[in-house]
C-alpha positions in Angstrom: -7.6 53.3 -43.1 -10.0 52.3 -40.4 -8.7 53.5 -36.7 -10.7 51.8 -33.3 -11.6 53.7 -31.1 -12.6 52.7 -27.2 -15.3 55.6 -27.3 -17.2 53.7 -29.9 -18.4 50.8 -27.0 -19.5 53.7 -25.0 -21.6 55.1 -27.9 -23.0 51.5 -28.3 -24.0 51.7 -24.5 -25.7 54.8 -24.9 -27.6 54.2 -27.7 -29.0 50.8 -26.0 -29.9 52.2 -22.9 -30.0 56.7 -22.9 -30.7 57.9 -26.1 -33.9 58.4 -26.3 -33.7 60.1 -23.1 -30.1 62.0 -23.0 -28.4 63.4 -26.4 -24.5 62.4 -26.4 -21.7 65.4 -26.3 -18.5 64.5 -27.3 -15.6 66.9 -26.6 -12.3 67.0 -27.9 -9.1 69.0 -29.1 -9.6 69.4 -32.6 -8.5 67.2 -35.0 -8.8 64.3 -32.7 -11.4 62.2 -34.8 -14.7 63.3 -33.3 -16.6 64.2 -36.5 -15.0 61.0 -37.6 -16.2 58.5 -35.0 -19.6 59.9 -35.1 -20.2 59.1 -38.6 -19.1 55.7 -38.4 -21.1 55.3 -35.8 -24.2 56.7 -37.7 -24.0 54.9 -40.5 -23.3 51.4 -39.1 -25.8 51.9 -36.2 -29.1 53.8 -37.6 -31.3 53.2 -40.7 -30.3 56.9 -41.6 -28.3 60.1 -40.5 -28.0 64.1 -41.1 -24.7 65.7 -40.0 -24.8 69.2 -39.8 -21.5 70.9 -39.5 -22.6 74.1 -38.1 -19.5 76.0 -39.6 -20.8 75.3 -43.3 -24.6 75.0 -42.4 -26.9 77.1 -44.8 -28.6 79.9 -43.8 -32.1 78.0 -43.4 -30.5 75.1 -40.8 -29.7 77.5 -38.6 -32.8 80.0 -39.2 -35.0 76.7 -38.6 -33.9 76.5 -34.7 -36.0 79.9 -34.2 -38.8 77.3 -35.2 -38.9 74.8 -32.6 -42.4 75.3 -31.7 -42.9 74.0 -35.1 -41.7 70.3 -34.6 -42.7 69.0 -37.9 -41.2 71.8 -40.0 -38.2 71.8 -38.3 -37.2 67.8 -39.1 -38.5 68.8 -42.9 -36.2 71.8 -43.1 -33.1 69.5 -42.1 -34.4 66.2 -44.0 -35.1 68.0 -47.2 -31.6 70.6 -46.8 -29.5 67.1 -46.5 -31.8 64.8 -48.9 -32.4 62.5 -46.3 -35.7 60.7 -45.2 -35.6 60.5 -41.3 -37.2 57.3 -39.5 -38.6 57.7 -36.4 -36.5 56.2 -33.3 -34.0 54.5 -36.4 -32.3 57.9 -37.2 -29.5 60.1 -35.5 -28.8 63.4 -36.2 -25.6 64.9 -35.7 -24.8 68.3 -34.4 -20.9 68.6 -35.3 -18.7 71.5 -34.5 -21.4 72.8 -32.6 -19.6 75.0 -30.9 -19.8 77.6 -33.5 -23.6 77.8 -33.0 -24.7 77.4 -29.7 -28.2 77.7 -29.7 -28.5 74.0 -31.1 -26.7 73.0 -27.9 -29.4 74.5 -26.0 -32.1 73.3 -28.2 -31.1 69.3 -27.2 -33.6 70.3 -24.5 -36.8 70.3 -26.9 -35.5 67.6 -29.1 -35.1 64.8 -26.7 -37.9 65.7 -25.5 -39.7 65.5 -28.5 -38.8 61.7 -29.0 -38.3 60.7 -32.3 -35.0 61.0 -33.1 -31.4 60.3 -31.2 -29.3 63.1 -31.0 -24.9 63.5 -31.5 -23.3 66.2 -30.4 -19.0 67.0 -31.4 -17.3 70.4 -30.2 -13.8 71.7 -30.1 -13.2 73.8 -26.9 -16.7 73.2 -26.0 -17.3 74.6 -22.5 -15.0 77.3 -23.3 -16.8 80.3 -21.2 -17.4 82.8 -24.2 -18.6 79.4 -25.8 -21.7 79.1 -23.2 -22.2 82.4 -21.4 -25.5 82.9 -23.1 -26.9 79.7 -23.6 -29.0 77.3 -21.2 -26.8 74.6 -20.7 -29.4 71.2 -21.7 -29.4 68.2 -18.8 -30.6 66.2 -21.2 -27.0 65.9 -22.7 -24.6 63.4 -21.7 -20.5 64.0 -22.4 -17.9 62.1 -23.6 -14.2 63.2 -23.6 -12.2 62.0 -26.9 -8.5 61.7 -26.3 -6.2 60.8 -29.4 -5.4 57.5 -30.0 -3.6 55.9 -26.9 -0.7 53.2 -27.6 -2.6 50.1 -27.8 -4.8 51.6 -30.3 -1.5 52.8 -32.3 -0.7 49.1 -32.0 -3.7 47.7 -33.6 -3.3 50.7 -36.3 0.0 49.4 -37.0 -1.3 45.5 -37.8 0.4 44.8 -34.2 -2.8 43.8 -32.4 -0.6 40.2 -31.7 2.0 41.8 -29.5 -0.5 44.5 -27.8 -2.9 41.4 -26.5 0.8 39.7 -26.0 1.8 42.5 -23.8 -1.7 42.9 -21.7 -1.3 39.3 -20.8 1.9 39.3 -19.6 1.3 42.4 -17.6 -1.8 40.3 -15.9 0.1 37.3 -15.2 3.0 39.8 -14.0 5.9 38.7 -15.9 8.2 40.3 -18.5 8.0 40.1 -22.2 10.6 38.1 -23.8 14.1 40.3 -25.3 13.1 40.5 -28.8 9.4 41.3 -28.2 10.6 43.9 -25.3 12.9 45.5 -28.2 9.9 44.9 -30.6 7.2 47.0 -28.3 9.8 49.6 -27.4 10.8 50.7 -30.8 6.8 50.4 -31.7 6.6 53.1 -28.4 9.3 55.5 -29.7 7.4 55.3 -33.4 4.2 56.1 -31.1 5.9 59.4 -29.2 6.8 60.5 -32.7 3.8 60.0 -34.8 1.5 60.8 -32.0 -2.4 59.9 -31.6 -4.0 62.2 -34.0 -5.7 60.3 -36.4 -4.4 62.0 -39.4 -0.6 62.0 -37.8 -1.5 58.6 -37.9 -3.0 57.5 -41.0 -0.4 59.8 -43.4 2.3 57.8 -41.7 1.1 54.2 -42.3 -0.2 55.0 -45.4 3.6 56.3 -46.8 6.1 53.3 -45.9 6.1 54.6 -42.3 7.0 58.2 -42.8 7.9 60.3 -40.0 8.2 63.7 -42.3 4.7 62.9 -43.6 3.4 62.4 -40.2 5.2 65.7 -39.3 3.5 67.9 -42.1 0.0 66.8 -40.6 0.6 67.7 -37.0 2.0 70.7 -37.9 -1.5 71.7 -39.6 -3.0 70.6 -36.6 -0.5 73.1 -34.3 -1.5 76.1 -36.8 -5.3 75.1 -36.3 -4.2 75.2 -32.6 -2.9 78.6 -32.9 -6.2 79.9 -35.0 -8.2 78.9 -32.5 -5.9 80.9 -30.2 -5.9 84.1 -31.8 -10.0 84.0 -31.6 -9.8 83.0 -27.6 -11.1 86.6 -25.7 -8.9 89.2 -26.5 -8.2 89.8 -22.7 -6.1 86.9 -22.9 -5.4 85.3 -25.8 -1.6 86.7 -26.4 -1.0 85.2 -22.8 -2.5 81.9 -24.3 -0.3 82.0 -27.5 3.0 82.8 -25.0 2.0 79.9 -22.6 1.7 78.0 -25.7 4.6 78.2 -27.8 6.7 77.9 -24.4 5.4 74.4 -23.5 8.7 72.8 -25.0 10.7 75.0 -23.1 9.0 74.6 -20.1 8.9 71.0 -19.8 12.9 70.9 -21.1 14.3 72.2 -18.0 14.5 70.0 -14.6 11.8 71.1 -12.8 9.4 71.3 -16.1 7.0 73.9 -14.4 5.3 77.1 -16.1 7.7 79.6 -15.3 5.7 83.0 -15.7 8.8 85.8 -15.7 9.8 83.8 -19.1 6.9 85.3 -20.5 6.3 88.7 -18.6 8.1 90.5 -16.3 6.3 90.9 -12.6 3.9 88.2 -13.9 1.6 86.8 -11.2 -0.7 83.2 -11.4 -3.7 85.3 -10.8 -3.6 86.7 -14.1 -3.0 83.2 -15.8 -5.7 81.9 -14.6 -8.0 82.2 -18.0 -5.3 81.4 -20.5 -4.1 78.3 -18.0 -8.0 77.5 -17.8 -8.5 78.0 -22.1 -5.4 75.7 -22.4 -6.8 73.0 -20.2 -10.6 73.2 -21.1 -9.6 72.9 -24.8 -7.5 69.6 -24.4 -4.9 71.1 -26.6 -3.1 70.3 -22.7 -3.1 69.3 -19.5 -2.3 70.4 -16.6 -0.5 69.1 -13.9 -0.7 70.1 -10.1 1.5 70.4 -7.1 -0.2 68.5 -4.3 1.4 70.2 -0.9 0.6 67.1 1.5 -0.1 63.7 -0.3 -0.8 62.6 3.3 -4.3 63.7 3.7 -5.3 63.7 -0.2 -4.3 65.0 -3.2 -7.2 67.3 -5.2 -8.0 69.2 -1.6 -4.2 70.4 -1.2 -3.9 71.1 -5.3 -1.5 74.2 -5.2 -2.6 76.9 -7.8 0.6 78.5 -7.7 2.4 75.5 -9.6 2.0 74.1 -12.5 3.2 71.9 -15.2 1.5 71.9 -18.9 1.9 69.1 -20.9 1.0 68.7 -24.6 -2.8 66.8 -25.1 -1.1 64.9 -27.5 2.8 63.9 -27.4 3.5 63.8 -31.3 2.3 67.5 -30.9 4.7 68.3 -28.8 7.3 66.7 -31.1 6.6 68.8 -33.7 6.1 71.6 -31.5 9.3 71.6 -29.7 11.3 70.8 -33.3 11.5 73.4 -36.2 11.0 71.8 -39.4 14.4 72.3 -40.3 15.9 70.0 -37.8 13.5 67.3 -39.0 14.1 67.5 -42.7 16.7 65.7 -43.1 15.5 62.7 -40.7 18.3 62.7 -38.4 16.0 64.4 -35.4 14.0 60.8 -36.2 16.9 58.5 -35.8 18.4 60.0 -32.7 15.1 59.2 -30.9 14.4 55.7 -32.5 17.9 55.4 -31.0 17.1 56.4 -28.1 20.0 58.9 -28.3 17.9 62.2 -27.6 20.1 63.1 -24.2 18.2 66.4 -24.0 14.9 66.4 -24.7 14.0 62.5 -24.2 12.6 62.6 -20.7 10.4 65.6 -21.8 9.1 63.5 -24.6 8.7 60.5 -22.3 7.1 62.2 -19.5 4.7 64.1 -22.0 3.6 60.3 -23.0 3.0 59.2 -19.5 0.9 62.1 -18.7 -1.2 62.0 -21.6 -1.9 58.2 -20.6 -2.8 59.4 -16.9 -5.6 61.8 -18.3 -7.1 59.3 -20.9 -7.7 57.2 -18.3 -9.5 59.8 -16.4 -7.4 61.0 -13.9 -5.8 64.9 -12.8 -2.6 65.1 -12.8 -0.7 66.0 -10.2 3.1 66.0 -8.9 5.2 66.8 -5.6 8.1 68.5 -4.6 9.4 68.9 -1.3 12.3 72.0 -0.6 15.4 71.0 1.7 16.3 74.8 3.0 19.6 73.1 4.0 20.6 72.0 1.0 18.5 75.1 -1.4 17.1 73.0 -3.6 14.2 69.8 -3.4 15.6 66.7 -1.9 11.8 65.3 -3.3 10.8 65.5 -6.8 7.9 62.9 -7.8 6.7 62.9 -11.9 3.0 61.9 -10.7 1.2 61.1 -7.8 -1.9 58.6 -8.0 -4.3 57.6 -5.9 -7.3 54.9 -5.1 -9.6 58.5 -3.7 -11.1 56.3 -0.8 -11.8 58.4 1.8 -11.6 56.0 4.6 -8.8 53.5 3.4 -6.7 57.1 1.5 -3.7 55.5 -0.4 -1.2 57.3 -2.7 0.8 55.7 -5.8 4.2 57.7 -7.0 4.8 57.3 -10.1 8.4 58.1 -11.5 9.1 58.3 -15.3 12.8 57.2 -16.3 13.6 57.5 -20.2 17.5 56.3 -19.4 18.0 52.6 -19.0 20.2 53.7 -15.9 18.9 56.2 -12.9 18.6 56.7 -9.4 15.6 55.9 -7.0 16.6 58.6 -4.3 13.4 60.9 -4.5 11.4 57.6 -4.2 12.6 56.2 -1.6 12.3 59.5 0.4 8.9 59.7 -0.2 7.9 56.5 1.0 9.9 57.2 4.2 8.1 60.9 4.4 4.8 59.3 4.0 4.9 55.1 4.6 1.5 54.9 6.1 0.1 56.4 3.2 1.9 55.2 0.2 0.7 52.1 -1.7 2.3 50.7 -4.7 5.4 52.7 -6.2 5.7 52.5 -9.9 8.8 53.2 -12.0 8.3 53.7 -15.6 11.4 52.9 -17.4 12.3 51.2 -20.7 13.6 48.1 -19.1 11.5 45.0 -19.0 8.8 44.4 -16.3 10.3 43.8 -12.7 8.4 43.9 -9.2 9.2 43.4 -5.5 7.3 43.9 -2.5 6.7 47.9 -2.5 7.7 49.0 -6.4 6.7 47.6 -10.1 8.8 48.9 -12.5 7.1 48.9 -15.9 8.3 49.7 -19.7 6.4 52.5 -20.6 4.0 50.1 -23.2 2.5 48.5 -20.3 1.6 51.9 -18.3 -1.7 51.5 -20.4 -2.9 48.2 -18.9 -1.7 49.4 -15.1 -3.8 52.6 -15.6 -6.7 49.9 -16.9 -6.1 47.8 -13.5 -5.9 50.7 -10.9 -9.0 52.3 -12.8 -10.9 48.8 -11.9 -10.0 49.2 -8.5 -11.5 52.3 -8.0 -14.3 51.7 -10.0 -15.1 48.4 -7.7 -15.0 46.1 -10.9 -15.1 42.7 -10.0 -12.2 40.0 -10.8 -8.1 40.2 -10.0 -6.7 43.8 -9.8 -3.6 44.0 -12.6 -0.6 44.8 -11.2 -1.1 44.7 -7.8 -0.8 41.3 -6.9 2.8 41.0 -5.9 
């Protein structure tokens, strides 16, 4: 089973126009498809390839880097260790998991510049600092960042590729999908929050009648690869990791869904999170999300260190994270959320999906809160915060995330009261059907996708009608 991926177009652009002068990095959590994608890409796009995976390569691959001023000898050693005749400016060599040797990340430098052959690069937890601290970082290396497969591209895995082009039209021409393809592409979404967008999450449950127990068993490999990787993080830190970890479902259960230090360690301070919070991040086994004090005057210059919310990289991860495999066994878990019955732990899951979204689409995320001493506790409490980052012409998006059918808009409309002049569209992400007025558009969560796409035009400058702003 075949998966697209959007990464591969951007792979086509490099090889037409940088690779003979840039090598390609792509980063990514592991297990996300990276060794995968660059494959495909070799074999349908050069006359011949060599992938080394550096955690199986033989002794005299990785001896043969101490030979660069040999040239010659060094493309013989890796043509005739992988029987494969390499054609000058026709073949790519891969350099996967190369993370585990780091001196053939530094040594991009000489082989670009050598000239005759392009150059892949894949690594989990890549820029990790005991990863790089004694290597020469290469400029000649460009980097991709591989996120699992978002919803449209579930869609098209699925045979739905119909109702996903069905559903980006509609959201251009700004009106609502019909009932039965609404229900259609919601219960498609709730599959998606289940299964997730790791490939293999994917592929196991297509490939078995739609099995959420067989997509289950994978991710659940994937979470103990996770914790391996964990366990060899620097040993100043890497219990903290783990703890931060295994927490996430509790943390983003409870109202407020921030990382809550004293349920880890007593007398705990931010200070010495900083690492594991970083490791978590940097790995894209999460994200990260921000408090932004003043949304007034910009949202990354008054980021607030001391607050923090950390969702899963991937939301059938934290599925399978946050349940024990005894309460999915018997399927009933599975039902209750199809349902949309999960009371307790839907929003999380929700809210997990919408973030994830946010950061493939290359955005931080960030949130605010704002404390009413009056009444001791926040009167404000905004899911995300967006923005176009024009320094001149500053506007601010709030994005709400509702998984009941049925809520209140209180928060929002205080915030657009606190800060009108800055606040541009609202958005509400619910599972009700497309609606817009003047100040809000309120959005099922399958269309989030195609807003991000929109707002990311806008501040890119693209040409042609912004989505989702017209109204």
């Amino acid at each position: 089973m075949q998966i697209e991926r959007k990464l591969y177009q951007e792979l086509l652009a490099w090889k037409k126009e940088t690779a003979g002068r840039k090598a390609m990095l792509i980063e990514g959590a592991r297990r996300v498809g990276k060794s995968t994608l660059a494959e495909a890409f070799a074999r349908e796009q050069y006359k011949s390839y060599i992938l080394i995976d550096f955690n199986v390569a033989p002794k005299n691959v990785r001896d043969s880097f101490d030979r660069l001023n040999e040239p010659d000898v060094f493309f013989q050693t890796l043509s005739l260790a992988y029987n494969t005749r390499l054609y000058p400016r026709e073949s790519l060599i891969i350099f996967d998991e190369i993370q585990a040797f780091p001196k053939a990340r530094q040594a991009i430098k000489y082989l670009v510049a050598d000239g005759r052959y392009d150059f892949l690069e894949t690594g989990s937890l890549i820029s990790i600092k005991e990863n790089v601290e004694h290597i020469t970082i290469p400029s000649e290396e460009r980097r991709l960042k591989m996120y699992p497969v978002d919803f449209p591209g579930f869609l098209a895995a699925m045979g739905e590729q119909v109702l996903r082009d069905h559903i980006r039209e509609c959201f251009l021409a700004g009106v609502a999908l019909a009932q039965p393809a609404h229900a259609r592409a919601m219960r498609l979404f709730r599959e998606y929050m289940l299964v997730g967008g790791m490939p293999q999450s994917i592929v196991a449950y297509a490939e078995n009648g739609r099995d959420f127990y067989a997509s289950d068993v994978e991710k659940r490999d994937i979470l103990n690869l996770y914790r391996d990787d964990i366990r060899k993080a620097s040993r100043r830190y890497n219990s903290r990791v783990s703890a931060l970890f295994e927490n996430i479902p509790g943390y983003l259960s409870t109202h407020e869904k921030k990382v809550v230090l004293r349920r880890i360690e007593e007398g705990a301070r931010y200070a010495q999170y900083d690492d594991p919070l970083f490791w978590l991040d940097d790995s894209m086994i999460c994200n990260l999300c921000y408090r932004c004090n003043d949304p007034n005057v910009g949202i990354a210059l008054n980021r607030s260190d001391t607050a923090v919310k950390c969702y899963m990289g991937d939301t059938g991860l934290l599925v399978s994270l946050a349940f024990s495999e005894n309460e999915v066994s018997d399927g009933r878990l599975w039902q209750t959320i199809m349902d949309g019955k999960l009371s307790l732990n839907e929003g999380m899951i929700y809210e997990n999906a919408i973030s994830q979204m946010i950061t493939a689409a290359g955005r931080k995320l960030y949130f605010y809160t704002r404390y009413n001493a009056e009444k001791h506790r926040n009167d404000i409490e905004i899911d995300f915060l967006l923005s176009n980052e024009s320094k001149t012409r500053f506007r601010v998006y709030p994005v709400e995330v509702k998984s009941a059918r049925n809520y209140t808009a209180t928060s929002f409309n205080a915030f657009r009261a606190a800060f009108s002049r800055r606040v541009g569209q609202s958005v509400i992400v619910h599972p009700k059907a497309y609606s817009t007025d003047a100040d809000t558009v309120r959005l099922p969560p399958y269309m989030f996708p195609f807003f991000l796409a929109g707002k990311k035009e806008e501040r890119d400058g693209a040409p042609g009608e912004k989505p989702g702003n017209r109204h």
